[in-house]
C-alpha positions as CSV (number, residue, x, y, z in Angstrom):
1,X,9.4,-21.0,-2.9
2,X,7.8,-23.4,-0.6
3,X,5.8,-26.5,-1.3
4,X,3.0,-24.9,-2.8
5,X,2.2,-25.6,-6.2
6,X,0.3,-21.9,-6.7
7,X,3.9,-20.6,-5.7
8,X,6.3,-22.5,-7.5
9,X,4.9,-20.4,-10.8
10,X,3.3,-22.0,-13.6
11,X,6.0,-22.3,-16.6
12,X,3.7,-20.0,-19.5
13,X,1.5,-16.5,-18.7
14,X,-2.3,-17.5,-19.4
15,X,-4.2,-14.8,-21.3
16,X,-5.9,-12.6,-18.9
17,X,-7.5,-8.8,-19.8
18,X,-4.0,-7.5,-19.1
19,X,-1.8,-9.5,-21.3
20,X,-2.1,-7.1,-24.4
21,X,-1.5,-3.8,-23.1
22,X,1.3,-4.9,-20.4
23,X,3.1,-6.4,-23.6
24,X,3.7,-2.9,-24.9
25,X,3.8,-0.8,-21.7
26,X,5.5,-2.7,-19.3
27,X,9.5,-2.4,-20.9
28,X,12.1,-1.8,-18.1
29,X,11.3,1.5,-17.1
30,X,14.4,2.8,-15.9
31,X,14.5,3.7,-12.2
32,X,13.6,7.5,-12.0
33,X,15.4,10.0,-9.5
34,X,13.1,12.5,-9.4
35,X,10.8,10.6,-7.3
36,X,11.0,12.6,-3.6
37,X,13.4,11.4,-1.2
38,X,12.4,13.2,1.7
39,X,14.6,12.9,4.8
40,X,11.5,13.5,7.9
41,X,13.8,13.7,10.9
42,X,12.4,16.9,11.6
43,X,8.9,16.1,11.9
44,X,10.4,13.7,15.1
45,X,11.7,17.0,17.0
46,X,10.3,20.1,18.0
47,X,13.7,22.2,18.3
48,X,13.6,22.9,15.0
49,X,10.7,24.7,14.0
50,X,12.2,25.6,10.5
51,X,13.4,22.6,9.8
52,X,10.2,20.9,10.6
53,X,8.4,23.6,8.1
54,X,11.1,22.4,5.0
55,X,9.6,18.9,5.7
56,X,6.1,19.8,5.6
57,X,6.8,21.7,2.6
58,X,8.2,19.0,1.0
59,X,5.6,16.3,1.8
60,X,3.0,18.6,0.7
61,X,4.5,19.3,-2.9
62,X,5.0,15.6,-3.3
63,X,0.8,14.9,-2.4
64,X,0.5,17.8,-4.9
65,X,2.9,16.2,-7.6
66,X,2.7,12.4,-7.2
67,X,0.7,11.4,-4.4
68,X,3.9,9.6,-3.4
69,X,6.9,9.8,-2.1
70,X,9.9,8.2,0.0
71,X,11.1,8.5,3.5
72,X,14.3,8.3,5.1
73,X,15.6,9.1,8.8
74,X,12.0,7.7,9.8
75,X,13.6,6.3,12.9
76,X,12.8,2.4,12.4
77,X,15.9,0.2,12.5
78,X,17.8,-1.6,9.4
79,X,17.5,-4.8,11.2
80,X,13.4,-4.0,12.4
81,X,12.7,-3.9,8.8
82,X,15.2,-6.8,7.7
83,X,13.2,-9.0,9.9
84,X,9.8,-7.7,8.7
85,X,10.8,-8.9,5.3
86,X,12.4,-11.8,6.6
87,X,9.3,-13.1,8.2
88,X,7.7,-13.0,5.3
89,X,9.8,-14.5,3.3
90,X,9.5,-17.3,5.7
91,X,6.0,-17.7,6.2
92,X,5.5,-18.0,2.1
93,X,8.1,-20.6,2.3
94,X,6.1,-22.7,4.7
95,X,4.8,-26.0,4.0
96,X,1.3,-25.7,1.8
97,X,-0.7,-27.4,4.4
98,X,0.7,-24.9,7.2
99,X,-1.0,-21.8,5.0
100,X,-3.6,-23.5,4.2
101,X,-5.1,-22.9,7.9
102,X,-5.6,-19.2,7.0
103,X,-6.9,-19.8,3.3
104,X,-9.7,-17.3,2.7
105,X,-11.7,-15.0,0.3
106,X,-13.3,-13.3,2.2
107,X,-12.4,-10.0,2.2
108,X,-13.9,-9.2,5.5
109,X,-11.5,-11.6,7.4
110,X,-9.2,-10.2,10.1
111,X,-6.8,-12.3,9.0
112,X,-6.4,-14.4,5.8
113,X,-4.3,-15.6,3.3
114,X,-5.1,-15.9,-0.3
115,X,-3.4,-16.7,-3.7
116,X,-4.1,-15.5,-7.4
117,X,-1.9,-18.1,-9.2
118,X,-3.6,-20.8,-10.0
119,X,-3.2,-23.7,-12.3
120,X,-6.2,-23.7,-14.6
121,X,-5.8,-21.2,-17.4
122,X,-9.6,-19.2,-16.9
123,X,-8.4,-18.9,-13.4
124,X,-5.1,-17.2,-13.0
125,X,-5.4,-13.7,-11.9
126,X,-2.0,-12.0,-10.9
127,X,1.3,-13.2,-10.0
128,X,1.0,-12.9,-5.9
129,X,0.1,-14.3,-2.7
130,X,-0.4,-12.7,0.2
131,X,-1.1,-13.1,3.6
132,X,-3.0,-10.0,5.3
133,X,-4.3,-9.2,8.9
134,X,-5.5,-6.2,11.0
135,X,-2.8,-4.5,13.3
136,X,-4.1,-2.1,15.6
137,X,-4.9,-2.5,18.6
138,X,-2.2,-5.3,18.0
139,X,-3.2,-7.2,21.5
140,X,-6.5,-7.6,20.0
141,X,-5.3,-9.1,16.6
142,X,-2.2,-11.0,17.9
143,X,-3.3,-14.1,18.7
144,X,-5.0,-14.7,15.0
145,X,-1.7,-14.2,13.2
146,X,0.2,-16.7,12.3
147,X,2.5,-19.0,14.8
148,X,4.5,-20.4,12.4
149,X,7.1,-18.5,11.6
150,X,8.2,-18.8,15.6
151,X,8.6,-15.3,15.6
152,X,6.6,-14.2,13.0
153,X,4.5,-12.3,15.8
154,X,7.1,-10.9,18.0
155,X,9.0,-9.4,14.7
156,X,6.1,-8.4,12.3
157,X,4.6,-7.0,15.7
158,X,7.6,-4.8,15.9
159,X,7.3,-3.4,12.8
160,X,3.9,-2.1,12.6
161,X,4.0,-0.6,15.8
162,X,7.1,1.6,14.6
163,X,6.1,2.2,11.2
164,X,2.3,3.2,12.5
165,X,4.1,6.1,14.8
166,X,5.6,6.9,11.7
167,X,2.7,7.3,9.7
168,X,1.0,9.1,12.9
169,X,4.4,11.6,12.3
170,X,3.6,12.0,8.4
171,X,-0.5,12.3,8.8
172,X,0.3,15.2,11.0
173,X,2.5,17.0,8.2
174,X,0.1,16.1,5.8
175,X,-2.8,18.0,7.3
176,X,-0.9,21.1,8.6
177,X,0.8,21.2,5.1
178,X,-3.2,21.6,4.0
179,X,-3.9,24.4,6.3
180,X,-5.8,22.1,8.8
181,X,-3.1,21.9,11.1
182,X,-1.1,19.0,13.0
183,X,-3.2,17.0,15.2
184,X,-6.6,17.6,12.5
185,X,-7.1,13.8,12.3
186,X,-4.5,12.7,15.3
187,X,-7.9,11.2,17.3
188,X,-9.2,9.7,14.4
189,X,-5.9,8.4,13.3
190,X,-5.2,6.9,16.8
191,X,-9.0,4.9,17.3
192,X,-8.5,4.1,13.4
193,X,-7.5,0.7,11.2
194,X,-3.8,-0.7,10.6
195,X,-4.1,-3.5,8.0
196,X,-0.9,-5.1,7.0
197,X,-0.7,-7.1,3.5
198,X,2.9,-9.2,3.2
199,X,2.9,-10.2,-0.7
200,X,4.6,-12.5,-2.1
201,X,5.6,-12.6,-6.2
202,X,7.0,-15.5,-7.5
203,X,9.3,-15.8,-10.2
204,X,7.4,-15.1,-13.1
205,X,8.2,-16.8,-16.8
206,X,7.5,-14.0,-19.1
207,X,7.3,-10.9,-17.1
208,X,6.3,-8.4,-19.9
209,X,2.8,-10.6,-20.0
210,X,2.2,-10.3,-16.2
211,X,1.5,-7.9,-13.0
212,X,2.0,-8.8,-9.4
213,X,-0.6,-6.3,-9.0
214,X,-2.9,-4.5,-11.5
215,X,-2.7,-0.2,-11.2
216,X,-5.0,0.6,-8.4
217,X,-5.5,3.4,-5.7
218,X,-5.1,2.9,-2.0
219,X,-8.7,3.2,-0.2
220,X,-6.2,4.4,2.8
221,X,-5.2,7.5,4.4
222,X,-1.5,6.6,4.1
223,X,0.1,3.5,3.0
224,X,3.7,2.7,4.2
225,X,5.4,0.1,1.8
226,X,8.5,-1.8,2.6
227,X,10.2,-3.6,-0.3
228,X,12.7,-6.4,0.0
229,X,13.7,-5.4,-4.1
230,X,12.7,-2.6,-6.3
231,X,9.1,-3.9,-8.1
232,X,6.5,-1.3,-7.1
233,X,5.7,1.9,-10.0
234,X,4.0,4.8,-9.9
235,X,1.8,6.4,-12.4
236,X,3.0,10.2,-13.5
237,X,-0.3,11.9,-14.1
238,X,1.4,14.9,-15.7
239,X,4.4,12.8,-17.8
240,X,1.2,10.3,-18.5
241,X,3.7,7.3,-17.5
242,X,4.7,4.7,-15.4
243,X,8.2,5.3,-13.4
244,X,9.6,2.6,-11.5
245,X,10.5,3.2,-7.5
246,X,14.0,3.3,-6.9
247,X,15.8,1.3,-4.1
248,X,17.1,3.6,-1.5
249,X,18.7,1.2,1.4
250,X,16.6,2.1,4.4
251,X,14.1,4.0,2.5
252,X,10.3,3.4,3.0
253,X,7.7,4.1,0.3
254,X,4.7,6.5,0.8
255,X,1.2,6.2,-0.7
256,X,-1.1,8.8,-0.1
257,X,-4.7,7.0,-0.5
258,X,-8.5,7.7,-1.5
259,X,-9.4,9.0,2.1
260,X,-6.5,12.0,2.3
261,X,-8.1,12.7,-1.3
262,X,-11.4,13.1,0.1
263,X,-9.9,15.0,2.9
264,X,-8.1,17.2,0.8
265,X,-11.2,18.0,-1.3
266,X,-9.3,16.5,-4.7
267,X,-6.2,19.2,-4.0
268,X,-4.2,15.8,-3.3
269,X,-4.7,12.8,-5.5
270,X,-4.3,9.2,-4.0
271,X,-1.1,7.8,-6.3
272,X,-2.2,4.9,-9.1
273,X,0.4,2.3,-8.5
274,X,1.1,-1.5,-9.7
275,X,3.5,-4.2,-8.8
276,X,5.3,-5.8,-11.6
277,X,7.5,-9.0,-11.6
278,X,10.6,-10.3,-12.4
279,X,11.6,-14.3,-13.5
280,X,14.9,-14.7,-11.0
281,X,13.3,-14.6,-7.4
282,X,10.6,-14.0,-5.6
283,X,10.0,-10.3,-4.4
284,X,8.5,-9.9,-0.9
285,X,7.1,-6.6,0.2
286,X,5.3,-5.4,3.4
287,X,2.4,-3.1,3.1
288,X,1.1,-1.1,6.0
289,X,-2.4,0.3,5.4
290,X,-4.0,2.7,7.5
291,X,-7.4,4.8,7.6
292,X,-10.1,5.6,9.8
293,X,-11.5,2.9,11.5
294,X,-13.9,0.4,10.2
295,X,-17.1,2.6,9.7
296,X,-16.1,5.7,10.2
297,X,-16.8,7.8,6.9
298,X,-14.1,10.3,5.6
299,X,-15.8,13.6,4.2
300,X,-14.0,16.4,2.7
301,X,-13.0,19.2,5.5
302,X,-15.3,21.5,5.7
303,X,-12.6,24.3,5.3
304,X,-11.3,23.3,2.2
305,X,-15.0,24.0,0.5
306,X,-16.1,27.1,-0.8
307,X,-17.5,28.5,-3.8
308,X,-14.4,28.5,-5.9
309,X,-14.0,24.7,-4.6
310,X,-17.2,22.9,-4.3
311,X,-17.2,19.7,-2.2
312,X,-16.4,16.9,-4.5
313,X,-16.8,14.1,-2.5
314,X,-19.3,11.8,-1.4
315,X,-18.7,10.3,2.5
316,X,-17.6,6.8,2.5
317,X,-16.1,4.2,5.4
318,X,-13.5,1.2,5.3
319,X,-15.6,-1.2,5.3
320,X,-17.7,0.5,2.5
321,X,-14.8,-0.3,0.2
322,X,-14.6,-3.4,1.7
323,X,-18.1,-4.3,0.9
324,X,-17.5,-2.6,-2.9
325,X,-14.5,-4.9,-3.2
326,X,-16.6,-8.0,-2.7
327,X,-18.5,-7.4,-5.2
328,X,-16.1,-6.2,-8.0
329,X,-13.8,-8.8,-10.6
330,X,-10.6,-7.1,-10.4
331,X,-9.4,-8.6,-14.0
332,X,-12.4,-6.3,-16.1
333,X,-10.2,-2.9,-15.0
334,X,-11.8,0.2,-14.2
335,X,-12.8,-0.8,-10.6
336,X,-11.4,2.5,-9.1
337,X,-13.6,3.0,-5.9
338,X,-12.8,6.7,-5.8
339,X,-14.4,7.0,-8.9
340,X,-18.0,6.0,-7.4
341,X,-17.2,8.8,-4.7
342,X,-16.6,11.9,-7.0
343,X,-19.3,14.5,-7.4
344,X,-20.3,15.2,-10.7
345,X,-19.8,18.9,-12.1
């Protein structure tokens, strides 16, 4: 994969914090089908008032159940998304040097790219690269992405312009399925943040010793994943275990994240997800992350408190997380940010 030493995968899994309990709880989980499929062509017309209701319904039991679900009949091309994932592929296959010119840490970066495979044994984190950048306005952010791909701007541009009027689509559901109505957060959602993270995951030696990505919550309203393989699973609260995602052609993944928790006063839960690896190919995914914009703070509404359902909640921004996230070692575990938000009993 490229020229890149970091992404040609080391040939052993050096011990990091989650080598021993991955070894037992990371078996091939079979792919489960009762993870909702939920076909949302009727939240794109407004013939069909019913119809539209069924799809609202739907969405809402899966916030309730899983804080995730899938979407099909979203209304964003095969071949839109094939090139999304191509580009990808090809910018990780780039020459070293080429990525280098976006190297960063800094999480504060419009645009960066960053790796956690490393070649000294204290250092390796997990088993990704990734390049991400901000999205919306896209004028504004176009001209720092990268050039090389050639049309790494024209085709990723594409894609998160459909797959934000998507998510514009879904946020809408989501807060009427709440009682708040359609267009609740349709301002805020239009002068708010679209990050998009393309990760990369290697090959991987010894796959039971290693995560792409460790469990985590989204600090998002929505996240919109696009997968070029199955690789992404989701944590069952109420079964207490991990499922893996199954691959629908077409279908896009759904995360509901720690704002529409805060939102929702706790009555939806933001969905505890990982990436995990394989050792035969690299698994590229595109993930589309949007919230509120950079300092605008998400509070719980105001008509989803009352006595039986006290706020729980404490206010908090983007670039709050952002800031928390700077200062946090992901590899200690239990770094949850939406822990540091919830109101004590």
């Amino acid at each position: 994969m490229g020229e890149s030493s970091q992404e040609k995968g080391l040939s052993y899994v050096p011990h990091h914090p989650y080598n021993t309990p991955l070894a037992n709880n990371l078996s091939s989980n079979p792919i489960v089908s009762d993870i909702p499929l939920i076909d949302i062509s009727g939240l794109f017309t407004s013939t069909h008032l019913s119809q539209r209701g069924l799809v609202v319904r739907r969405i809402m039991d899966a916030c309730r159940r899983y804080g995730f679900f899938q979407i099909i009949n979203h209304g964003i091309e095969q071949s839109t998304m094939d090139e999304a994932i191509s580009m990808g592929t090809k910018f990780f296959e780039l020459p070293n040097h080429e990525k280098e010119k976006l190297m960063s840490s800094n999480v504060h970066k419009p645009v960066r790219y960053c790796t956690s495979i490393m070649a000294e044994i204290d250092k390796v984190r997990f088993w990704r690269v990734f390049l991400k950048h901000y999205a919306h306005p896209l004028q504004e952010w176009l001209g720092l992405w990268p050039n090389n791909p050639p049309e790494y701007s024209e085709k990723m541009g594409k894609y998160a312009v459909e797959v934000r009027n998507v998510v514009m689509k879904i946020t809408g559901a989501i807060t009427e399925g709440l009682g708040l109505g359609p267009i609740y957060m349709r301002d805020q959602m239009e002068q708010g943040m679209q990050i998009m993270i393309i990760n990369g995951y290697p090959p991987c030696p010894n796959p039971s010793l290693a995560l792409g990505l460790p469990p985590h919550t989204d600090y998002s309203s929505l996240t919109i994943v696009l997968q070029s393989e199955p690789g992404l699973e989701i944590f069952d609260r109420d079964d207490n275990i991990w499922k893996l995602v199954p691959n629908v052609k077409g279908a896009l993944q759904v995360n509901v994240g720690d704002q529409i928790e805060v939102l929702s006063n706790g009555s939806y839960k933001g969905v505890i997800h990982r990436a995990i690896v394989n050792d035969k190919q690299t698994r590229v995914s595109v993930t589309s992350l949007h919230s509120l914009a950079l300092e605008e703070k998400m509070v719980p509404a105001r008509e989803l408190v009352d006595e039986e359902h006290p706020i729980g909640y404490k206010e908090s921004s983007l670039n709050d997380f952002l800031n928390f996230l700077s200062k946090i070692d992901i590899n200690k575990g239990n770094n949850a940010f939406i822990d540091t938000l919830k109101i004590s009993e």
